[in-house]
N, C-alpha and C positions, 0 to 999 in steps of 0.2 A: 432285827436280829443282832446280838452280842458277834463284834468280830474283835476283839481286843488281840485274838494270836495273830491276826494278820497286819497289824500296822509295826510294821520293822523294817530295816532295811536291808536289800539283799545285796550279794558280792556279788552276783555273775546270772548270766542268762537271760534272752530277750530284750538289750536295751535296760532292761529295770533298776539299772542304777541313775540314769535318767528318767525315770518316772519319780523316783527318789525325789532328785533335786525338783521334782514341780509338786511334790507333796505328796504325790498318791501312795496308797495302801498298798501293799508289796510286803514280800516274804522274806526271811536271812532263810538261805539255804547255803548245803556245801559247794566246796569249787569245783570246777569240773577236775576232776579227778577218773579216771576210767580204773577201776580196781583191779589189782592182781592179789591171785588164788593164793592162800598163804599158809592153808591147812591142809594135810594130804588126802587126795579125795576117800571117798566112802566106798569100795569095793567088795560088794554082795556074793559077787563069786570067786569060785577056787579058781587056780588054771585047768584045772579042768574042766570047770564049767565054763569058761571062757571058749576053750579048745570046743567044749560042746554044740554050742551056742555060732559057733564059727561055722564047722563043719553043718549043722544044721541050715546057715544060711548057703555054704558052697552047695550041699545036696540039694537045695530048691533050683539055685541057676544050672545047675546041672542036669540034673533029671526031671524038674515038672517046667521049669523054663518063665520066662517074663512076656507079656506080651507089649509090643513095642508098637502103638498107632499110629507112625511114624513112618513111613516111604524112606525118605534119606537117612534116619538114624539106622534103618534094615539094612537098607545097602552099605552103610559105614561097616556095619558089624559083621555083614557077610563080607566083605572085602577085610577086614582084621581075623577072619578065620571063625566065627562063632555058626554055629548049627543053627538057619535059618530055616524054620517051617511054617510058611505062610506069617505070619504077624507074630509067631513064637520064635524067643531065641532062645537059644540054649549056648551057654559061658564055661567054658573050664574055669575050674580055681585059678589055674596058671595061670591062665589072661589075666581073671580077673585083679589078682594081688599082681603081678607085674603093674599092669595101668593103676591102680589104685595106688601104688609105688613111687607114680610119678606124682604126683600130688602132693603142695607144701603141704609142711605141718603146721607153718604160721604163714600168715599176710599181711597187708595194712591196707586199709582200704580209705582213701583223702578224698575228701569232701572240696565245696569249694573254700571252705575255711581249713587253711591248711592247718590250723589250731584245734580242727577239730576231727584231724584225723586218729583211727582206732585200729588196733590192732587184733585179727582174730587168730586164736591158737594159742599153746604153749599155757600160761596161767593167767594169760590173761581173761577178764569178763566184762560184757560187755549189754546193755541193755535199749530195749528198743519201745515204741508206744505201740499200742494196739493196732490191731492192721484188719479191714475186710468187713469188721461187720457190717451189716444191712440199715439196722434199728440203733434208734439213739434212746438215752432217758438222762433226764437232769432232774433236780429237783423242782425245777421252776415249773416244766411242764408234766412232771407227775406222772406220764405213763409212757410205752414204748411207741416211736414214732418212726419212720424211714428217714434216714439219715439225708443232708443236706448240706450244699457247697458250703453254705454259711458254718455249720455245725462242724462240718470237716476242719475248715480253716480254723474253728474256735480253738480244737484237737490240737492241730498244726502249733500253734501258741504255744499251746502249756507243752508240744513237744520240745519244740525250743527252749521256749523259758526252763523250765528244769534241767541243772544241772549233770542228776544222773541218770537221764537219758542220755543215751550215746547215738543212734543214729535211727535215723526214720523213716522206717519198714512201711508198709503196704496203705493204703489208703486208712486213716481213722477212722473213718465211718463213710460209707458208700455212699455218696451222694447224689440219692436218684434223680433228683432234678435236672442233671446233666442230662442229657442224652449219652448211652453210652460208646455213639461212636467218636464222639469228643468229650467225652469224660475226663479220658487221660492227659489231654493237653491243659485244662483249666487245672484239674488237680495237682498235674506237674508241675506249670507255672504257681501254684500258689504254696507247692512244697519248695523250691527252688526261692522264692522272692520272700517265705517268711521264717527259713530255717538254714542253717547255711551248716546241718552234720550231712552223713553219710547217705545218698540216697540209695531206693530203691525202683525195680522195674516189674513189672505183673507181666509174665512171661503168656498172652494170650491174644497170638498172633503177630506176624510178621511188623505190622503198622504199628503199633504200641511199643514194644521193645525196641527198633528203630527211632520212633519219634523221643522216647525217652532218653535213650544214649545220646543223640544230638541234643536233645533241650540239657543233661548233665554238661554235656560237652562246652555247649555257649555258656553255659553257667559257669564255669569253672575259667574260660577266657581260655581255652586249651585249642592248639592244633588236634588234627586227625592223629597224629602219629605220639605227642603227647598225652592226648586219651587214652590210647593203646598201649602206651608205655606201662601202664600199672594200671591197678583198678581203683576206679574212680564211683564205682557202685558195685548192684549187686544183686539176684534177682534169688527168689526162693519159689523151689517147685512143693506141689506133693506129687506124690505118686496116685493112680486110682487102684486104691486097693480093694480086693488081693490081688497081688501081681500084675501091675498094667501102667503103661507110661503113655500118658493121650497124645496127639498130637501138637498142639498149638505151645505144651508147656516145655516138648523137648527141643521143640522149631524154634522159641525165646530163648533157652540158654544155650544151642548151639551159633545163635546169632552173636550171643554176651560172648561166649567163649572164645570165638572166632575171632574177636576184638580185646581180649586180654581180659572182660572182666568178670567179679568173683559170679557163684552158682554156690545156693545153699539145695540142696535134697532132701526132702523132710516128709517119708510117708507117712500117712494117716491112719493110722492101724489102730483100730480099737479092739481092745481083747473081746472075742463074745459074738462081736458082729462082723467086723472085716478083721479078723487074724483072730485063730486058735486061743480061746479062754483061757489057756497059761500064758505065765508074764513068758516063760524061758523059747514058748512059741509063738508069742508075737512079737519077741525083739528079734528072733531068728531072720520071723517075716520080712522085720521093717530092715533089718539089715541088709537083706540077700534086694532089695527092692532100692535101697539108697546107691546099693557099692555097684549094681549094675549099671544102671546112669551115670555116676560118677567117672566107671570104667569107658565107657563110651567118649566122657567128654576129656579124659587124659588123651584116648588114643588120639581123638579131632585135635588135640592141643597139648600135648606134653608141658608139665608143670603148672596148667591153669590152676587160680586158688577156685578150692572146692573146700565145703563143708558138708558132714553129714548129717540128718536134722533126724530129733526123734519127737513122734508126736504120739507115743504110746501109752492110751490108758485104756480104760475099761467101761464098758454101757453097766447104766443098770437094769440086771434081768428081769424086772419086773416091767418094765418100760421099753425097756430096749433105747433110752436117751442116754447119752453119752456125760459121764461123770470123771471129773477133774479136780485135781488136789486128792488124791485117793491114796491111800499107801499101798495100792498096786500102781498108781500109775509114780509115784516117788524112787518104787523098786525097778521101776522099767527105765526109769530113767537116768537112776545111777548105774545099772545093767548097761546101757547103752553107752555111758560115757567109757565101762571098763572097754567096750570093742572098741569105741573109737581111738584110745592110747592104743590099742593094741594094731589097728591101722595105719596109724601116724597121722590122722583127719583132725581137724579143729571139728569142735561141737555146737550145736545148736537146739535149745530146749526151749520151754518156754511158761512166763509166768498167769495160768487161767484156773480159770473158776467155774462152775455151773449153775452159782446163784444170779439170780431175776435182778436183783439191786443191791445196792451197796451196804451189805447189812455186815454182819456178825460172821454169817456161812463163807461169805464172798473172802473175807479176810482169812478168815482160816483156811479155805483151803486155795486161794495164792498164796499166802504166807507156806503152806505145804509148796505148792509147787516151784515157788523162787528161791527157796532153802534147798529143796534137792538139784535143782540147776547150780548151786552154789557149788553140794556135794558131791555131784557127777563130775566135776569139771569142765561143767556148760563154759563156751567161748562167747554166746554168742545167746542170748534171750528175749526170744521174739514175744510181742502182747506183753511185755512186763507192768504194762500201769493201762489199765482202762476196759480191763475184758470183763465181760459180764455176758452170763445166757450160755456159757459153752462159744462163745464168738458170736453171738446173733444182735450183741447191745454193748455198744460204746458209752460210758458215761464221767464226763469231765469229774464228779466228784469221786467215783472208784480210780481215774487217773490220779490225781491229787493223794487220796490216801495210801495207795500203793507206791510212789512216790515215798511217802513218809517209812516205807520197808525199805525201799531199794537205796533212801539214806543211811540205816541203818544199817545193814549190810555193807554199804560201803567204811562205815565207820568199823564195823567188827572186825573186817578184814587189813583194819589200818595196823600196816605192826610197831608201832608205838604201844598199842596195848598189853603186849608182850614183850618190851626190853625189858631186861634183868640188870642195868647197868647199876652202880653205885645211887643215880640219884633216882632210879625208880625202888629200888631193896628200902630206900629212906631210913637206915637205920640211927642219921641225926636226927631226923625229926621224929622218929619213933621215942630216942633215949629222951629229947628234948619234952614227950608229953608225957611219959613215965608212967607209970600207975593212978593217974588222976587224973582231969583233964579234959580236951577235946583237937579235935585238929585244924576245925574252923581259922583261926587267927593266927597260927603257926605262921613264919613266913615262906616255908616248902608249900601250904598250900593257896598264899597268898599269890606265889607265883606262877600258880598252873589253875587257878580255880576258875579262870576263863577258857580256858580248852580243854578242862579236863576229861569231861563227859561229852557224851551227845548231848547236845541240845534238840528238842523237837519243833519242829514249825506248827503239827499237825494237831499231835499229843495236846491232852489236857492233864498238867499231873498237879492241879489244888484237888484239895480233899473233895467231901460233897457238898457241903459247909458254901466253900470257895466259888465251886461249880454252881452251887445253885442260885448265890447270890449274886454271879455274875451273867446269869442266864439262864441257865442248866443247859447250854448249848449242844446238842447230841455231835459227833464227828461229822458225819456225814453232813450236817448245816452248815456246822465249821469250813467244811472243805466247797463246799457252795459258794459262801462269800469268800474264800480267796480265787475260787474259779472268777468270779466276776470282778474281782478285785485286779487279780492279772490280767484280764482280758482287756478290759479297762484304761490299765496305763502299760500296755504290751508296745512296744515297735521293734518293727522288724530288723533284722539283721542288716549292717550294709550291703548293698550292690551298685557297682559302677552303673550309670543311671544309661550309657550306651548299652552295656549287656543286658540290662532289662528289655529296654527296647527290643532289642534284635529279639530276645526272648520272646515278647509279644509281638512281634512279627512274623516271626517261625509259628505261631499257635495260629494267629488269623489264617494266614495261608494254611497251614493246613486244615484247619477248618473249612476253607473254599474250598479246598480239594474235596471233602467228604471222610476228611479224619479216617477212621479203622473201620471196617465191616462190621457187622454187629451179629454175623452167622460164618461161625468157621465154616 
């Protein structure tokens, strides 16, 4: 197989400037850069429909209520004054926008690479790898398989190695091989020792969330007290919709909370099947279902950072399977971004698809879904590179080519592309080629014609001509060999080689011990 786009040398990510120097095949990609929003977002509603849209969410916590399968989160919210009827609460607006009040607008959330700490809120954006699915597929092995420690860490790589990923959300691909009452320990250690952004914790049960903030903790070489100082992670719930907050997920971030760190809320509300077939009544839903929780966890902790996460799209009726990159779930999604300005909440969206493999479908509609995360003024964009199946299939080569979007957006957003100053107007080099000519050779473009564009890693842009003589290489092969290409001459990020230790120290023992339950 042709890999001619993959032998280049890269600036940044994974070591790979050392693989450079011993030869290996490696990619130029951009620096790490974490982009800020530079175009005013996309707002689908009037104030009135916002106003609508509001009161819609206050009249569900108020009069049909949330059901809380939570004991302690009951008793917090009966003791802050809320209308407690067996597992139903019922929230005034008042509470609710008071606590929701205390809540920054922005955070920053530091990794153990203080170099690679990210900001969420305000205009900032921020992108993460795929998290949770079950099933793998690559092209080597050709069909969907349950995912594996090995295949996770491969994930783990390219989440590092690439630049514009920003931080690294929930497990890549579930790796059933583990046992899952130590699942979380080998995963952690192997996110912690081969990635050094922002991590995350899977709020699903006492033991896990626990074990994860102490394995952040060693990682980062931090006292108790400067762990708690800021947040150092991050944990993302959903809701069970319609209307219901489970146990184990509100028992995780009141843990995080309690300790200073961030809580994203992210219900899963599909128009059709779990929330009202209008877009204007399933953001209501997911909104009255995010701000409840949220409310809760200001009152346990005034100022905690919180996010509100929107995961609203629509099933198709003929199936009843859940459909992504849709231009209802585009409109729900810049819908949600206008409540969350309207809250003062940083935001969180996310970039997925409902196609099988990495084809043609799969790009189009991520490409839909990481453009209106752009538009809404998403903070914060969970599964930006590697989703397939609706979340049910991780695939290193959809990681890699969505990558080649989330460059591209960072480039679009770069505002160099829009200075107006004298040497971008170029009216000398304009008079200089005159009515005849070309710009090629000018020396205006002699001295920007290496930065002037994007450049692609991924992209093939010779003719067919070019393409076919040089292989007729399809994208998806392309991105094949630089998945193994990186992997290949990948190393990990440093770590003091005592904090590793202790780090697999702390996993064995807890292993003896019998890790996490495996039945809430």
């Amino acid at each position: 197989m042709a890999d001619t786009e993959t032998r280049r040398k890269t600036r940044g990510g994974g070591r790979a400037g050392a693989a450079a120097r011993r030869g290996g095949a490696v990619i130029e990609q951009m620096p790490w850069n974490p982009p800020v929003l530079i175009d005013p977002p996309v707002e689908p509603l009037s104030p009135e429909g916002v106003a609508a849209i509001h009161d819609g969410a206050m009249r569900i916590l108020e009069e049909i209520g949330i059901q809380f399968l939570n004991e302690e989160a009951l008793v917090i919210l009966r003791e802050a004054g809320c209308k407690v009827d067996g597992d139903l609460v019922f929230m005034d607006r008042e509470f609710v926008m008071e606590m929701v009040g205390k809540a920054p607008s922005e955070f920053t959330l530091t990794p153990r690479n203080l170099d690679r700490k990210i900001t969420i809120g305000g205009r900032h954006i921020t992108f993460g790898n795929v998290s949770s699915p079950p099933n793998y597929w690559d092209m080597n092995i050709g069909t969907k398989v349950p995912g594996t420690r090995e295949m996770c860490a491969n994930l783990l790589k390219l989440t590092q190695y690439f630049n514009c990923i920003h931080f690294a959300g929930g497990y890549p691909v579930e790796p059933v091989d583990i046992h899952a009452s130590v699942r979380h320990l080998d995963v952690v250690y192997d996110k912690l020792t081969l990635t050094d952004k922002v991590m995350h914790a899977y709020s699903l049960g006492k033991e896990r969330v626990e074990d994860v903030m102490e394995m952040v903790r060693i990682a980062g070489g931090l006292t108790d007290a400067e762990f708690e100082a800021s947040p150092r992670m991050y944990t993302n719930i959903n809701s069970t919709s319609p209307l219901k907050h489970d146990h184990p997920m509100i028992d995780g971030c009141l843990r995080l909370v309690r300790r200073g760190q961030a809580v994203v809320v992210t219900p899963f509300t599909l128009a059709g099947a779990m929330a009202p077939v209008t877009m204007a009544g399933a953001v209501a839903q997911s909104i009255a279902e995010a701000l409840c929780a949220i409310a809760l966890f200001q009152y346990v902790r005034p100022g905690t950072p919180c996010a509100i996460g929107t995961f609203t799209s629509n099933v198709d009726m003929k199936s009843g399977a859940p459909a992504f990159g849709t231009p209802e779930y585009m409109r729900a999604t810049q819908m949600t971004g206008q409540l969350a300005r309207f809250y003062g909440l940083p935001m969180r969206s996310s970039g997925v698809c409902a196609a099988n493999v990495p084809d043609g479908q799969a790009m189009w509609e991520t490409s839909n879904s990481l453009w209106a995360a752009v538009q809404s003024g998403t903070n914060m964009v969970y599964h930006a590179a590697g989703w397939l199946e609706g979340g049910l299939i991780a695939s290193p080569e959809k990681f890699i080519m969505d990558c080649e979007i989330l460059q591209q957006i960072q480039r679009y957003l770069d505002p160099s592309l829009t200075a107006t100053g004298p040497d971008e107007i170029a009216l000398d080099a304009i008079k200089s080629v005159g009515n005849a000519g070309h710009f090629f050779g000018i020396q205006h473009t002699q001295d920007r014609y290496a930065t002037a564009f994007y450049q692609p890693f991924l992209s093939d842009w010779k003719n067919y001509e070019g393409w076919e003589a040089s292989g007729g290489v399809w994208t998806q092969e392309r991105a094949h060999t630089m998945f193994k290409n990186i992997i290949n001459n990948f190393e990990a990020p440093p770590l003091d080689p005592a904090i590793r230790d202790e780090l697999a120290d702390f996993v064995a023992r807890r292993k003896s011990e019998g890790g996490a339950p495996t039945d809430f």
